[in-house]
N, C-alpha and C positions, 0 to 999 in steps of 0.2 A: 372653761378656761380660755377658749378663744374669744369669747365676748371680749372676760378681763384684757386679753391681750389689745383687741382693737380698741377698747375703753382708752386704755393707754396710751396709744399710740395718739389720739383723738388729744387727751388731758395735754402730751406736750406739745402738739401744733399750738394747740390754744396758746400755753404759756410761752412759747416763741413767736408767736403774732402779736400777742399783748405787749410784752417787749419790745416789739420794736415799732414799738403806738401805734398797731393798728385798734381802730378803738374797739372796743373789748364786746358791745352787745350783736355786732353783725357779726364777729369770732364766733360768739356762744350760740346765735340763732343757726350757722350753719352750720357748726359743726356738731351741735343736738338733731338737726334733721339728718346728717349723714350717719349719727349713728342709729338714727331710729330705723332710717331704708336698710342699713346695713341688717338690724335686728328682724325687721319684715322678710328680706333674701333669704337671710340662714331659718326663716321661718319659728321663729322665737315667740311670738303669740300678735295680740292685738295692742295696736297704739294706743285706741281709746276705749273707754266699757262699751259694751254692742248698744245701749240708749242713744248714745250718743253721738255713734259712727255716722260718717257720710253714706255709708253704704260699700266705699272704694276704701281697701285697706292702705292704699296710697295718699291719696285724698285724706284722711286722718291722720297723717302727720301733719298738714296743717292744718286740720281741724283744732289737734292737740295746742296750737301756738294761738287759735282762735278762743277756744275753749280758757286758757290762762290769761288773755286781755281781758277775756270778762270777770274773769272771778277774782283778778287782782285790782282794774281801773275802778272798779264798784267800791270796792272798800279800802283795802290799804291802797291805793295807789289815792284816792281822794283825800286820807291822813297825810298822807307824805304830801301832796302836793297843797293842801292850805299850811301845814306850819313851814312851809317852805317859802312861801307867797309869803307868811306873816315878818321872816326873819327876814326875806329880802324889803319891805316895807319899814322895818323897824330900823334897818343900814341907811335906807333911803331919808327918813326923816332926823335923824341923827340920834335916835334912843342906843341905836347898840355901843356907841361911842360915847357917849353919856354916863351906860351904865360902867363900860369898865374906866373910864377916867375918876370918877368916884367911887367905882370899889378899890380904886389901885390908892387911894391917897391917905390911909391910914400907915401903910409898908414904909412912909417916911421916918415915921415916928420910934420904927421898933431901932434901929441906928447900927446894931451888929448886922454886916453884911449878907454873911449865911443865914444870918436869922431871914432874912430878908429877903432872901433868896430861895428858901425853903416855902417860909410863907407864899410869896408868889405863886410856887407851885400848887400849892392848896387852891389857893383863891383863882389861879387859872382854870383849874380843871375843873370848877364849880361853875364860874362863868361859862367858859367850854357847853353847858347844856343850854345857854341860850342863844350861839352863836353857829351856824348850821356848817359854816364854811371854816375848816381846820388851817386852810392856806390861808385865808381872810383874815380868821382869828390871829393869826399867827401874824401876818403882817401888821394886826393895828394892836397890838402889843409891842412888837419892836420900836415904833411909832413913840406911842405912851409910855410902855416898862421898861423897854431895855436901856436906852439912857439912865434911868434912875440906879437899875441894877449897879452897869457899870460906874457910872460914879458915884457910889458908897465903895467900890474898891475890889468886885470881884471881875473876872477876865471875860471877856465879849464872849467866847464860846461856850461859860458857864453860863451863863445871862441867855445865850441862843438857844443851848443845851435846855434850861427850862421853858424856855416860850415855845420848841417843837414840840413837847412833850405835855404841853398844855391839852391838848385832844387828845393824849394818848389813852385815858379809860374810857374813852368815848361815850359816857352812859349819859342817862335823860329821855324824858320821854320827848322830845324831838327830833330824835334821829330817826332816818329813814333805816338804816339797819337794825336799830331795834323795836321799831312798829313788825317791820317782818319778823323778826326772831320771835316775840311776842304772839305773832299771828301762828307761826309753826310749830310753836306748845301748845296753843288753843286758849289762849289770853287774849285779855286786854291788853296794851299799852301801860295802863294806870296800874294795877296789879302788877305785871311784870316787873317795873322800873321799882315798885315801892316792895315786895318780896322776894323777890333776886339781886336786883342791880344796885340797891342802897347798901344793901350789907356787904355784899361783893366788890362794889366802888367803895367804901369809906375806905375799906381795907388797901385797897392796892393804891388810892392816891395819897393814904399814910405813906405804905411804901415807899413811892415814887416823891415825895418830899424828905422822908431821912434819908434814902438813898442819893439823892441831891446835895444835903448839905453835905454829908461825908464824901464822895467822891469828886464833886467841884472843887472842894477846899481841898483833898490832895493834889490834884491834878494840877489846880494853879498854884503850889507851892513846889510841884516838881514842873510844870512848865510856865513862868512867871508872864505874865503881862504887862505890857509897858504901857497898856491903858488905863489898866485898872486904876480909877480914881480920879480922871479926869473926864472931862466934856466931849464925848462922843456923838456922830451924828450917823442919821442909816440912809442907803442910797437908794432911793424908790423911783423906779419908771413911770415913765408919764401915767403907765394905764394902769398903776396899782395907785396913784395917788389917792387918799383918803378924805374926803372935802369935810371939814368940823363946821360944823351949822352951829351957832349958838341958839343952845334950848333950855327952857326950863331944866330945876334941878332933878325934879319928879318925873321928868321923861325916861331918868334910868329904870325907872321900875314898870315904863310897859314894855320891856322883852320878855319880861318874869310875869307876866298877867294871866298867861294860859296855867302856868301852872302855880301862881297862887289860886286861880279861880278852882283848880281840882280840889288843893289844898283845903278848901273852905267847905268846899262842896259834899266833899268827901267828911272830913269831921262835925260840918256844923247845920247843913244845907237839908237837915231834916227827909223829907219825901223828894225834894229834888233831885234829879239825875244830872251829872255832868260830866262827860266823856271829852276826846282831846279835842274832838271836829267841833263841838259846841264849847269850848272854852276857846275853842283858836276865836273863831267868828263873832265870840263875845267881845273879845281883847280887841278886833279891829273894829267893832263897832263902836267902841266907847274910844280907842283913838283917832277913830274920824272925826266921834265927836271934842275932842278934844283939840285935834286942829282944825278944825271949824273954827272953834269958838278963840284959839290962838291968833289965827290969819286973818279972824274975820272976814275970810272969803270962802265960800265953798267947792268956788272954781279950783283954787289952787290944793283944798285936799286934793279934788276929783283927779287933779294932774296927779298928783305924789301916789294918791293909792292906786295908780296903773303901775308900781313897782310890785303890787301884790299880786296883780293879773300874770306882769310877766313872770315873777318867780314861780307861781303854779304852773306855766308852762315848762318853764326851763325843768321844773323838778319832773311833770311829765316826760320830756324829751330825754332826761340823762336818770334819773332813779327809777321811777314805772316802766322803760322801755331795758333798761339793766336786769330786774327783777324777772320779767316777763322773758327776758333771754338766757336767763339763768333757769327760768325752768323748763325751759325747753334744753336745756345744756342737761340739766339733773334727770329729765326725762330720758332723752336719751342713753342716759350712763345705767339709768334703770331697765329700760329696755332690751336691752345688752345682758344683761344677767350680770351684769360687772360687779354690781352693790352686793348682791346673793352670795356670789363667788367669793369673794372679799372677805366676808362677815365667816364663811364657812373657813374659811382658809386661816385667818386670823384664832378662831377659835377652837381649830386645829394644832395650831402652832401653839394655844395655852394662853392666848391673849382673853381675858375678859372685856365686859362695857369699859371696862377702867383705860385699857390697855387700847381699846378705839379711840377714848378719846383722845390721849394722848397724838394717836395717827392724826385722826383730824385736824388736831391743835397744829402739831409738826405741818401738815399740809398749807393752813392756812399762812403762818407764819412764814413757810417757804416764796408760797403765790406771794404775800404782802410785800418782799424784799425783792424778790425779781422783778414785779410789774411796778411796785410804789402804790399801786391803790389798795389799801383794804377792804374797799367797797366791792371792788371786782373779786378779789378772792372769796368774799365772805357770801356775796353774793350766785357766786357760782357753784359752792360747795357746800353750804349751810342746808337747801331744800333737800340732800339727802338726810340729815339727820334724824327727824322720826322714823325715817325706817330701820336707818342701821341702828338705833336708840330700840325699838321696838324687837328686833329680833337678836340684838345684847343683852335685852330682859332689863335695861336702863331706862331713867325716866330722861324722856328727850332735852329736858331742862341744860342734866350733867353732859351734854354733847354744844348745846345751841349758844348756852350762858357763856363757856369758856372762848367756843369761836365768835363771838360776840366782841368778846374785850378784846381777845389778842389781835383779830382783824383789824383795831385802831391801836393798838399796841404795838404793833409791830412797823406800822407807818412813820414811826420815829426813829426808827433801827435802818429805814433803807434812802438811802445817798441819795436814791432817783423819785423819790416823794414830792411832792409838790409842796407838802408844808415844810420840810428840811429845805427844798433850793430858795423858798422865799427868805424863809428865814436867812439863810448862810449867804445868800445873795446881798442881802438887806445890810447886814451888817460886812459885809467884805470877806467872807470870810469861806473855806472848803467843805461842802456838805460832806466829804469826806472826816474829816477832823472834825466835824460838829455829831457827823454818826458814832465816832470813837467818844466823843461825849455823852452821850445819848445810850450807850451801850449796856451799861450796867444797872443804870438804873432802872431803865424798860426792864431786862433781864429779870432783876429781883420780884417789881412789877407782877411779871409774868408767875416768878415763880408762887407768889403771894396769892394770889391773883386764883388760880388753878387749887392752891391749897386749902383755901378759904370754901371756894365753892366746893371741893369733897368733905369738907369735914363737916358745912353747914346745910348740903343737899343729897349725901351717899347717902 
């Protein structure tokens, strides 16, 4: 019990440091080391398995932090960091603004507002899996859709209401949360996203589009807009400007190149193998080759694809160094006997797997609304799953799947989000009031969402 205790005590430092931005992977690397010395003092066992130890039971705590660069930078951390590379290259030459400017221009045609307004939600949160950045996303939609929205006649904050909520199921196989989620069942990528997250997401972005049209259409009828229907513009800072390259019309469809290549690969591709690192590397070979052959210069790809280089770093810097301090955060919290204590404790009280999950869910959801990131929660609190999964006698799936979604789910629920202040910033308007829009429909979402995965994975 006094583990759990100091576990505790540890969990809220973190989430009052996170809070008040300090950034969240030096939070989690030290305060996973302080609880591992804490568990080494009260003499609780070994940091690392004795192969592996330095020989100094002190010294293996950071071994243990050395020991996860390697076994994370090696594999997922080299997934995450090319389709990260690839999406900041595709922004760069002007495909990702390509793609949604002609996925958005059929939503002219349908003429009923809400219809319209539903629809976007569908179509965003599809896009959403080729666009890596939820604040980004979110701004070059305000840009492109939310004009249109509002004048066909619905009110800014419905129109804002669905562009934050664009990322909200978060799924795709190009997310850095769910390559690791993936990696902690013992998956692929490709597998995962196409046996959990398809049936899982179809469901909850139904959801979260009739939930839309119903509660936008009351709410601006109980709180009317004196914009709705006219010519609206959104206020973007120098350094969120969006620069439009004119490009070919076929440029929309290389952000979507990795994973039609799986798509192909997978149904038609015979004895071939095609995994996401080899379909990312395919897609930028064939669009180097392609602005080659555009520019007629090679120098000016050579310039353009050093946005591939940096995105691989950047995603190194802020997703592989998050992950990496997440399991030293979850290490610690194992060490401590906290997770043991918990599970015994829980299933004492009469709570089954069902009934963890649920805790977990509630945790994550908490972390996502006080800090704003769901990266940070999901990341912090997800590497315990297989174990509390394993000794629930639950398959890790019904724990990893559900903190998966609502981890981006819930980032549309909290005022202090980064894609709620673009958005609500963008159009003028109170990330406060744009969360009260934003509320119910995540909500439902969620409850969809959770329902789906018990009834299609219990």
């Amino acid at each position: 019990m006094l583990g759990l205790i100091i576990a505790a005590f540890f969990v809220v430092i973190v989430a009052r440091s996170v809070l008040k931005k300090y950034p969240p992977q030096p939070v989690l690397f030290v305060a996973g080391v302080c609880m591992m010395a804490c568990a080494l003092f009260m003499g609780m066992g070994d940091i690392v398995p004795t192969k592996q130890s330095t020989g100094s039971a002190w010294l293996d705590i950071l071994q243990s932090i050395n020991l996860s660069f390697s076994n994370r930078a090696a594999k997922l951390g080299l997934i995450i960091m090319l389709i990260g590379g690839f999406s900041k290259y595709m922004d760069m030459i002007g495909a990702s603004t390509a793609l949604v400017k002609i996925a958005i221009k059929p939503l002219h045609k349908l003429g009923h507002p809400y219809i319209v307004l539903a629809a976007a939600s569908v179509l965003g949160n599809f896009l959403a899996m080729f666009i890596s950045s939820a604040s980004g996303f979110g701004l070059l939609l305000m840009v492109t859709l939310y004009p249109i929205m509002v004048r066909l006649g619905v009110s800014r904050l419905a129109a804002c209401a669905v562009i934050a909520t664009t990322s909200g199921p978060g799924w795709g196989p190009a997310g850095a949360d769910n390559i690791y989620a993936a990696e902690l069942i013992g998956m692929d990528i490709v597998p995962y996203f196409f046996q959990y997250q398809v049936p899982v997401g179809l469901c909850t972005v139904a959801a979260l589009a009739i939930s839309h049209f119903f509660v936008q259409k009351y709410m601006d009828k109980k709180n009317p807009d004196e914009m709705a229907g006219k010519d609206v513009s959104v206020t973007i800072n120098e350094d969120q400007k969006i620069e439009e390259k004119p490009v070919p019309s076929f440029y929309a469809l290389l952000p979507t190149l990795p994973l039609l290549l799986i798509f192909f690969f997978e149904f038609y591709g015979g004895s071939i193998k095609m995994d996401i690192n080899l379909a990312t590397l395919t897609s930028l070979a064939i669009t180097m080759l392609i602005e080659t052959i555009r520019h007629r210069s090679a120098l000016t790809m050579f310039k353009d694809v050093k946005a591939f280089w940096d995105g691989m770093g950047f995603q190194m810097a802020l997703v592989v160094t998050l992950v990496v301090a997440a399991d030293t955060f979850a290490k610690g919290l194992t060490s401590l006997g906290a997770i043991d204590t918990l599970i015994g404790s829980a299933q004492q009280a009469g709570f089954g797997g069902i009934g963890m999950m649920f805790v977990f869910v509630a945790i994550i959801i908490g972390a996502t609304l006080v800090t704003g990131s769901g990266n940070s929660a999901f990341f912090a609190f997800v590497p315990l799953a297989p174990k509390v999964a394993a000794l629930a006698n639950i398959p890790a799936v019904l724990l990893v799947l559900p903190m998966n979604f609502v981890s981006n789910l819930a980032r549309s629920l909290s005022p202090i989000s980064a894609v709620m202040i673009v958005v609500s910033g963008a159009a003028r308007q109170s990330p406060v009031e744009l969360a009260k829009r934003t509320f119910l429909p995540i909500v439902i979402a969620t409850i969809v969402n959770i329902a789906v995965t018990l009834v299609l994975f219990f």
